[in-house]
N, C-alpha and C positions, 0 to 999 in steps of 0.2 A: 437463322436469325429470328424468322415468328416463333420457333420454340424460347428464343433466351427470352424475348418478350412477355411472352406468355405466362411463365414461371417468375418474372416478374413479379408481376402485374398481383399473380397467385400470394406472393411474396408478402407486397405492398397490401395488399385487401386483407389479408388476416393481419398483420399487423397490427393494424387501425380498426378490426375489427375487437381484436383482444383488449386493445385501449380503450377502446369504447365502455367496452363491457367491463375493463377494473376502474374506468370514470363513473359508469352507471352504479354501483355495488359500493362505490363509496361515499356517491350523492343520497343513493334510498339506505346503504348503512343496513345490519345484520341487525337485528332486536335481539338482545340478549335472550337467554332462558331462565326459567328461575319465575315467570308469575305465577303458576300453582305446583304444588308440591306431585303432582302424577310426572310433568313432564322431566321434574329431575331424576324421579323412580327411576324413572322409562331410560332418560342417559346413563345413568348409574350401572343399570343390568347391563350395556354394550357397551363400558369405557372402563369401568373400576376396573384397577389391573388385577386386585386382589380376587374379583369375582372370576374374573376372567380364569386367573390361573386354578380357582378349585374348578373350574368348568374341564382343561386338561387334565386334572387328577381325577375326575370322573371320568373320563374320558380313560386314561391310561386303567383306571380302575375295571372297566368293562371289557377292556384287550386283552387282562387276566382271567378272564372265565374260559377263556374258552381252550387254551394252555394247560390251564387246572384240572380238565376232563380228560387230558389229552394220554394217549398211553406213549410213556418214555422212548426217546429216539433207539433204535436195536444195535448191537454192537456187531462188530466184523472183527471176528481173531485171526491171526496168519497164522501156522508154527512150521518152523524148518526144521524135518527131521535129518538128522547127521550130515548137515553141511559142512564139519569142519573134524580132524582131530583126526586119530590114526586109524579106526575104523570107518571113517567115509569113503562110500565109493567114487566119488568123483573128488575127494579131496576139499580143500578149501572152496566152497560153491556156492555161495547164498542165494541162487537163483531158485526162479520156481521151477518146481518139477526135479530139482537135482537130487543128491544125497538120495536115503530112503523115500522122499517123498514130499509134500506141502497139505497141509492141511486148512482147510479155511471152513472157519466156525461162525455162521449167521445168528445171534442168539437174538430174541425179544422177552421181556418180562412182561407180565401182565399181572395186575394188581387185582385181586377178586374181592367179592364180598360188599360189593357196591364201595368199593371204597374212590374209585374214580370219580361217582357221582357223589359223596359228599363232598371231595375235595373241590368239586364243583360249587357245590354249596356253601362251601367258605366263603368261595372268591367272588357268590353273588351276593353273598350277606356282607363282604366287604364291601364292595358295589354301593348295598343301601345305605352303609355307613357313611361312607365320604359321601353321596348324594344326601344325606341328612346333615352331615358337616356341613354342606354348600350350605342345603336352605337355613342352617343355622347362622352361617355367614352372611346370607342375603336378609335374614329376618333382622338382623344386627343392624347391620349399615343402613336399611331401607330404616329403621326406627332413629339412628342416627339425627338421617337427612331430613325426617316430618319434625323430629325434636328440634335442631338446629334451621329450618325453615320456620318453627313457631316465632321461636326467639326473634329471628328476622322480623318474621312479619311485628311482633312486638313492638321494635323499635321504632319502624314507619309510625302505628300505629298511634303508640307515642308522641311521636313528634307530630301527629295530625290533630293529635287533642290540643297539645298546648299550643298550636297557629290556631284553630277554633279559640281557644281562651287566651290570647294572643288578642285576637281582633274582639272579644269581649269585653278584655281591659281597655283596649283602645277606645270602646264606646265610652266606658266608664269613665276614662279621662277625661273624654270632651264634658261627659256632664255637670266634670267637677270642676273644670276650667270655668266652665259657663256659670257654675253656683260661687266659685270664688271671685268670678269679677265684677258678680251683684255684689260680693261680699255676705252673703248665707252662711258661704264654711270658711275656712283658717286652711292658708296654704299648705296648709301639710299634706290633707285629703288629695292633691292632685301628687305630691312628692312620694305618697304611698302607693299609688297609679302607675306610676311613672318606676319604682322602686318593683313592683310586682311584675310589673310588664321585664324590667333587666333581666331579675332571677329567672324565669321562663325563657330568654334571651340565653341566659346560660346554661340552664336543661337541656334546651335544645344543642347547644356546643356539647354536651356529653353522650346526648345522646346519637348526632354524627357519629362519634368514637367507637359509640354502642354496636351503630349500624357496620362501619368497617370492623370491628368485631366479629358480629354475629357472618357477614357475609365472607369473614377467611374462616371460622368452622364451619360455616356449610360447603363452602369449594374444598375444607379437609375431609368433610364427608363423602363429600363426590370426588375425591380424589381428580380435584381439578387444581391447576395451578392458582396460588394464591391473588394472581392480580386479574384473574377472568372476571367479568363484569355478569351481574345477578341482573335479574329485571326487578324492578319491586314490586311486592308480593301483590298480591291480588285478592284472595280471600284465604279460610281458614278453612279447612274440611270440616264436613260436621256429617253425623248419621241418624237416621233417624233411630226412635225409642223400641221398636221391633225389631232392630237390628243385635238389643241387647239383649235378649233375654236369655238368660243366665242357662238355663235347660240346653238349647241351642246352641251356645259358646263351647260349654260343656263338651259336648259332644263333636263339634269341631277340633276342640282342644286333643281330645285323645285322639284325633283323625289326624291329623294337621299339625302337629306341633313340632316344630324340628327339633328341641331335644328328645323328644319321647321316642320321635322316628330315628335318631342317633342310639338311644339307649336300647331300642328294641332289636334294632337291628346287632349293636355288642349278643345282646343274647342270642340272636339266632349265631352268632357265629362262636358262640364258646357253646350254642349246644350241638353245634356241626360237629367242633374238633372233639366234642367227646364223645361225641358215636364213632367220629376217624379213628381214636387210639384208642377205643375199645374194640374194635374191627382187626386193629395188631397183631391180637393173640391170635389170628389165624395166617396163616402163611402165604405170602402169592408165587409165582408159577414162573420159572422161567423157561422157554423152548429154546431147540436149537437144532439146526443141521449143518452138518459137514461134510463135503466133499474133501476127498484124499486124492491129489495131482502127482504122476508120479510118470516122471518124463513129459512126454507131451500131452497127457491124456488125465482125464478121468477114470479111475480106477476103482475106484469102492464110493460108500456113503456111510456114514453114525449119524445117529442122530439122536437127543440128550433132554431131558426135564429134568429141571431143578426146581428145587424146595428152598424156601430159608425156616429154619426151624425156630419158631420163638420161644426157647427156654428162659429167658432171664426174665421170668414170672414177677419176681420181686422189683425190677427197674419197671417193668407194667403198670403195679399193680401203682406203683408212685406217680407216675403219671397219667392213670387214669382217676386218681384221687386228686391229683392236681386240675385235671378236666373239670371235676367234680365241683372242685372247692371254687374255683372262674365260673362256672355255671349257676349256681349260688350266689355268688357276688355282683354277678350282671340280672340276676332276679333282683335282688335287693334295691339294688341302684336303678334298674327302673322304678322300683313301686316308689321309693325316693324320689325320684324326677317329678314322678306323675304328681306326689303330694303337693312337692314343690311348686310345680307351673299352675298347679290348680288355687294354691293358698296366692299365689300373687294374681292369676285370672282375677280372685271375687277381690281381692285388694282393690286392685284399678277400676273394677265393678265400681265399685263402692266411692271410691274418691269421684271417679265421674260422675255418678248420680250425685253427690255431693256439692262437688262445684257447677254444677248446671242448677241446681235448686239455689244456690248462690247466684247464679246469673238472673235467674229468673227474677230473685227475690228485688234484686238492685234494679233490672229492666224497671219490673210492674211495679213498685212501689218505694224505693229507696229515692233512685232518679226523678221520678216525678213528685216526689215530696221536694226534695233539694232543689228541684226547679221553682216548684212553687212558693218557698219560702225566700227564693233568689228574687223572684218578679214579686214580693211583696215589699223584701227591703229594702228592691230598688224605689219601689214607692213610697216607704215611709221615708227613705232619703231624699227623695228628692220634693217632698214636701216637709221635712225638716223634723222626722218623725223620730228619723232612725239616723244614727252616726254613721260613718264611711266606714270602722272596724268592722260593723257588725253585717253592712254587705258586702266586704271583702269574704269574712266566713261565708257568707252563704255561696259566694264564687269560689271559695274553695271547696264545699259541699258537693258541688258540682263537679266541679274537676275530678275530685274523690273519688267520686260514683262512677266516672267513665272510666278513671283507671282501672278501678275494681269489676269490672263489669268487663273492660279488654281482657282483665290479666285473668278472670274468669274464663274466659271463651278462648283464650292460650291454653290455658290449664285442662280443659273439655281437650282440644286437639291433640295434646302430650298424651294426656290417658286414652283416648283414643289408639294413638302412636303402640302403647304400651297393650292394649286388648289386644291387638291384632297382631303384634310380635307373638303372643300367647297362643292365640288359634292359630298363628301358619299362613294367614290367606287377609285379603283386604276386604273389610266391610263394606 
């Protein structure tokens, strides 16, 4: 009876222990992920299924080397000599030992001429291949998720400008209230107010739309279900200016670069297979011993080398030209590659140092012009200098400059995105 109690008791305390704990986790709630772009990298590399499954084909790709070096399993022949027919001595006998005799032939082949270790060498240059597949894979999706996290971040971004000019117009209104009900201005000035403030009202309704947008391709980038909940974003990566320089990159690039380490790796392995089938024209070795059973005994032993003789010179010599012509083709297409990833490197160079000197230019001097001409016609307005059109433009000047100056510092983070798919590695 103090046992049933006991386990009870054991029973009843986790229970209420368990409840506790899915009451507590649902009062403090999981915070989403998703405020800077490292920690969705960081999910992505242990969840993408896509990543995941080139992680077993490297995997299965590695389990091949060592098969590839491996010398072929040996054969075991049986033969029954005159177990059956009118000259057998025992007649119908399939047995061992019966008839004349049983013979059994242990044979192994052995392949010379180093040819076991290049075929080794295939299957580790295929190796570097799929492991260049991956990181081509992983440099893709990882550019993906910073692209479609900018975007994201965009749309907050967005909508944070226009509540800032939201609550600008809001001032404006009151002033014009206050100037129409001395009768200074003509109602309209507050109905323009009032009209600026809706359409901003409605930006904002789109750009909601934007934001459930932008946050189902970023869960298709992460290959998360479409209705997973983002946090919102937080900041924008940024690198510094010695992070760029071109010389550097350069040479990361041909280090680092997953097509290049794809395409280098093709060449090593069509220059493996044409050292393999030029190795052909020479012959490998097969051994062999046999024991002859005859009755219940061992009675003799042979024992046999074989050759295979490569005469058909002419099917060789076509496939060693076929070797040939792969081997040349997978030169070519690397120095192609390398042109390739190097001419869009100084591209994305080039666009980034572009629109950073666009941001700068709006920071230092565009913005604070536009401001300045803002707080002057709010002055001439309000001493009846300046009409309500002409500080609407300068509040649209304003606005202007922050957009341009966001969709700049979006723009910096993409080609960023885009440099570092190019080198292989994160700045």
């Amino acid at each position: 009876m103090y046992k049933q109690y006991t386990l009870l008791f054991v029973f009843i305390s986790a229970l209420l222990l368990s409840t506790l704990v899915f009451a507590t986790e649902n009062a403090i709630g999981i915070a989403p992920m998703g405020a800077n772009v490292k920690e969705l990298l960081l999910w992505a590399d242990t969840h993408n299924p896509e990543l995941l499954a080139l992680r077993y084909e490297v995997d299965a790709a590695n389990e091949r080397i060592q098969p590839a070096g491996a010398l072929p399993d040996p054969i075991l022949r049986t033969e029954l000599r005159d177990f059956a027919g009118p000259g057998a001595p025992d007649g119908f006998n399939p047995l061992p030992g019966k008839g004349s005799g049983t013979k059994y032939t242990l044979m192994q082949s052995f392949p010379l001429w180093g040819k076991r270790d290049l075929r080794k060498g295939v299957a580790t240059a295929e190796l570097a291949q799929v492991n260049g597949q991956r990181q081509l894979a992983v440099a893709e999706i990882h550019a993906q998720i910073k692209s479609a996290y900018a975007q994201y971040y965009l749309t907050f971004g967005l909508k944070k400008l226009n509540e800032e000019i939201l609550q600008l117009l809001g001032d404006l209104e009151a002033i014009t209230q206050v100037r129409y009900s001395n009768g200074l201005v003509p109602q309209q000035d507050v109905i323009r107010a009032q009209i600026e403030k809706t359409s901003l009202r409605s930006e904002n309704i789109n750009l909601e739309t934007e934001q459930h947008h932008a946050m189902a391709r970023l869960n298709r980038a992460l290959a998360r279900p479409q209705h997973s909940l983002l946090a919102e974003p937080a900041e924008l990566r940024s690198i510094s200016v010695e992070k760029l320089d071109r010389e550097v990159l350069h040479d990361k690039l041909l280090r680092n670069n997953p097509l290049l380490a794809t395409q280098s790796a093709q060449m090593s392995i069509a220059e493996a297979k044409k050292h393999l089938i030029d190795k052909n024209r020479y012959p490998d070795v097969t051994l062999g011993i046999a024991p002859i059973q005859r009755g219940g005994s061992i009675d003799s032993w042979e024992t046999m080398i074989e050759f295979n003789i490569p005469l058909r010179m002419d099917t060789r010599l076509s496939q060693e030209r076929e070797a040939g012509a792969m081997l040349d083709a997978a030169k070519q297409r690397q120095q192609a590659a390398e042109n390739q990833v190097d001419g869009e490197l100084q591209e994305y160079l080039a666009s980034y140092q572009s629109v950073k000197k666009q941001e700068q230019l709006i920071a230092n001097t565009l913005l604070p012009q536009a401001e300045l001409s803002f707080h002057a016609a709010l002055t001439g307005y309000e001493s009846g200098k300046v009409d309500f059109a002409t500080l609407l433009d300068a509040q649209r000047e304003i606005k202007r400059a922050k957009v341009n100056k966001l969709k700049a510092q979006v723009e910096q983070a993409l080609r960023i995105s885009d440099i570092e798919k190019m080198v292989g590695e994160e700045l």
